[in-house]
C-alpha positions in Angstrom: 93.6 72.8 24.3 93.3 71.6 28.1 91.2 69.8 29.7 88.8 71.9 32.0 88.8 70.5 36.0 86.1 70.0 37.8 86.4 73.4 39.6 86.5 75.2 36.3 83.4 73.9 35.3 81.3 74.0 38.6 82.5 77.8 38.9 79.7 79.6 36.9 77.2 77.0 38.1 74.5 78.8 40.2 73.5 75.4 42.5 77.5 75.9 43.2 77.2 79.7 44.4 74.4 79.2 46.4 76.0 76.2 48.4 79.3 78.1 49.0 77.3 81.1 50.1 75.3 79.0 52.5 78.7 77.5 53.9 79.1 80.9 55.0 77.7 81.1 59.0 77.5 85.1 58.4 75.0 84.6 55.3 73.0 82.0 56.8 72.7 83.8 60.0 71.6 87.1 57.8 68.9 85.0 55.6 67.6 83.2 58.2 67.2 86.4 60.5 64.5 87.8 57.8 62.6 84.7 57.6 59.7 85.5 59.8 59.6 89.1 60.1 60.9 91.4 57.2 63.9 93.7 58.8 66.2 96.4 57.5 70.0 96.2 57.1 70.3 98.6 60.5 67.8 96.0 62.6 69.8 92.7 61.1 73.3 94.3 62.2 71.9 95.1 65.4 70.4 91.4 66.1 73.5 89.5 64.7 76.0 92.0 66.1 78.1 92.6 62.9 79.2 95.2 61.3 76.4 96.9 58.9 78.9 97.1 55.8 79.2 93.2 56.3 75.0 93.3 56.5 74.8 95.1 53.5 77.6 93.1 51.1 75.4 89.7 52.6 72.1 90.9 51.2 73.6 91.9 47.9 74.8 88.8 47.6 71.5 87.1 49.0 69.7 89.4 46.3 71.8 88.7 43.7 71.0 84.5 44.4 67.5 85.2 44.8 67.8 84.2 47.9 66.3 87.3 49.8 64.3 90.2 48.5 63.2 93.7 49.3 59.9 92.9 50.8 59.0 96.9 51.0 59.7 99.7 51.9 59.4 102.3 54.7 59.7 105.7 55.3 62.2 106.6 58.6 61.6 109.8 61.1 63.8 111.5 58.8 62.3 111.1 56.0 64.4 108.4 54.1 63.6 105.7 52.6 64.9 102.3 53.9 64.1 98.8 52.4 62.6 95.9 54.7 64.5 92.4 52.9 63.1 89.6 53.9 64.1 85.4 53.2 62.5 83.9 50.4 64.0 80.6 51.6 62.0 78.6 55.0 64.4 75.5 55.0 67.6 74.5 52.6 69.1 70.7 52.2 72.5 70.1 50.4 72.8 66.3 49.3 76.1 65.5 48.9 76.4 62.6 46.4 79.5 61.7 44.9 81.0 64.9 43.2 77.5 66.5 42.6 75.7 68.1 45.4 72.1 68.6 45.0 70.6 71.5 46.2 66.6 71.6 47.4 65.2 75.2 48.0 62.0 75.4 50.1 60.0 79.0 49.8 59.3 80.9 52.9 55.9 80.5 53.8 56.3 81.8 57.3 55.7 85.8 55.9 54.0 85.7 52.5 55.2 89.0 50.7 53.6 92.1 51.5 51.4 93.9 48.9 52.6 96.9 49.8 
């Protein structure tokens, strides 16, 4: 039996995901552009001027971290529904120390979550 490297065993490691997503500029841009104010995938695409496809695979991976959330919902013109996400992150430090990065996750405080 092998020996497992050091990639092999930080790859299911969740403090691991979250740093490489966070290395991305596209997903920071997206979490931190729902930090104040809660936004839909249409108004994100819009601000950051990406494509809404590449919006929409950011906050599914966001969601999926618990790193954003669906802070409610709204009712369009048209009738549909559409979901407001905002950050639940206000400020992230990596540590790099050695091999081991350590990862410290403030909440947002800047828009509590809505009781709606």
């Amino acid at each position: 039996m092998s020996k497992s490297n050091i990639i092999q065993l930080s790859e299911f490691d969740i403090t691991q995901k979250i740093i490489e997503s966070l290395t991305n500029v596209c997903t920071r841009a997206v979490l931190f552009s729902v930090k104040n104010k809660s936004k839909d995938a249409t108004q994100i695409a819009e601000e950051l001027k990406i494509s809404l496809s590449t919006v929409y695979k950011t906050l599914s991976v966001l969601e999926d971290l618990a790193l954003a959330e669906i802070d409610k919902y709204v009712i369009s013109p048209e009738g549909k529904k559409i979901k407001l996400y905002r950050s639940r992150i206000g400020k992230v430090e990596i540590i790099l120390d050695n091999l081991e990065p350590s990862l410290n996750l403030y909440p947002n405080t800047e828009n509590p979550k809505s009781n709606s």
